[in-house]
C-alpha positions as CSV (number, residue, x, y, z in Angstrom):
1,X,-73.7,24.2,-56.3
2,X,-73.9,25.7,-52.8
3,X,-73.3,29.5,-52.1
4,X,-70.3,30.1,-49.9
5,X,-72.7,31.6,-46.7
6,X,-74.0,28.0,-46.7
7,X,-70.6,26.5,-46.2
8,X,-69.2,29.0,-43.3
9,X,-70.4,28.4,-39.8
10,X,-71.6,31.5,-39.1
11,X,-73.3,30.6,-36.2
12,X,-70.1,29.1,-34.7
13,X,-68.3,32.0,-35.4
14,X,-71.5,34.3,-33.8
15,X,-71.2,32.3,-31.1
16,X,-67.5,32.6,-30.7
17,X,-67.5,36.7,-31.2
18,X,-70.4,36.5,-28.4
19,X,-68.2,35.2,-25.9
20,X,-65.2,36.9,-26.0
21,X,-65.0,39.2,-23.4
22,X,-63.6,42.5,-24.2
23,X,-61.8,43.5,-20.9
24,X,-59.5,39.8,-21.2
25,X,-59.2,40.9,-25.1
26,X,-57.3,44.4,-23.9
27,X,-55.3,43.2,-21.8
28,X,-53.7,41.1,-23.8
29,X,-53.6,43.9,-26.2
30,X,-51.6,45.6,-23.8
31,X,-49.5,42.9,-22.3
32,X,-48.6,42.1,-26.0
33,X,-47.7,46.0,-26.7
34,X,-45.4,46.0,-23.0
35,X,-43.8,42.5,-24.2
36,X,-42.8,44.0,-27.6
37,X,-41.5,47.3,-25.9
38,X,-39.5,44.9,-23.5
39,X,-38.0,42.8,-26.2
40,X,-36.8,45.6,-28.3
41,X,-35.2,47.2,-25.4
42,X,-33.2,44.5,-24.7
43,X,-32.1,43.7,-27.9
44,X,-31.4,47.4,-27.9
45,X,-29.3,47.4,-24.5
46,X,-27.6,44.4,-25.9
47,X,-26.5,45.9,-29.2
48,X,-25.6,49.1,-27.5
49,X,-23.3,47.0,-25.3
50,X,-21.7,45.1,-27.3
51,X,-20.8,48.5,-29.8
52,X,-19.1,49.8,-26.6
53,X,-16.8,46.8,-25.5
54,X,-15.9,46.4,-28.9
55,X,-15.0,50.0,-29.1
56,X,-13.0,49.6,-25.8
57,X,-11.1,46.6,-26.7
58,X,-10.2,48.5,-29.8
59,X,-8.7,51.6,-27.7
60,X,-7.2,48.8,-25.4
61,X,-5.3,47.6,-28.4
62,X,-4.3,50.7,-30.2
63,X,-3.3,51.7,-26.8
64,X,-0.9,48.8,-26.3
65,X,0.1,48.7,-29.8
66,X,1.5,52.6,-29.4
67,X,3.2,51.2,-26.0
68,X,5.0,48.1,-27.8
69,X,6.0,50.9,-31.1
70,X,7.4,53.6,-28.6
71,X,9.3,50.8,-26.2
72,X,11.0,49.5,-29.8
73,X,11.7,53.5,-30.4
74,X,13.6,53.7,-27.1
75,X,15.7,50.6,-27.2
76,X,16.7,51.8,-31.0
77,X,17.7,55.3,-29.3
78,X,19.4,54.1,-27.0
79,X,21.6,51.9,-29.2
80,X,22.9,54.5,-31.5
């Protein structure tokens, strides 16, 4: 039975944490962290857009829907 340290490649993986360079490593940090901000302010914008069309199509037809009740209201006036 071998041990589990026999069966990683742990002098692959040294090699691999040996070469990453640090200053390419932030940077993506960062450009990941901007990228996230970016995305979520959009979707924020978006959602925040579509609240206040749907908020002004509503007024638009309660609006005309008063208009339409109060032009019925006249004609019946007017009749009796």
């Amino acid at each position: 039975m071998t041990s589990i340290t026999s069966r990683v490649p742990v002098d692959r993986i040294s090699q691999r944490a040996h070469a990453a360079k640090p200053g390419r490593t932030a940077l993506v940090v960062i450009a990941s962290v901007l990228f996230g901000v970016g995305w979520l302010a959009y979707k924020l914008c978006a959602v925040a857009w579509l609240a206040l069309v749907w908020c002004g199509s509503a007024v638009i037809e309660g609006w005309q829907g008063a208009r339409k009740g109060e032009a019925v209201r006249r004609v019946r006036a007017s009749r009796a």
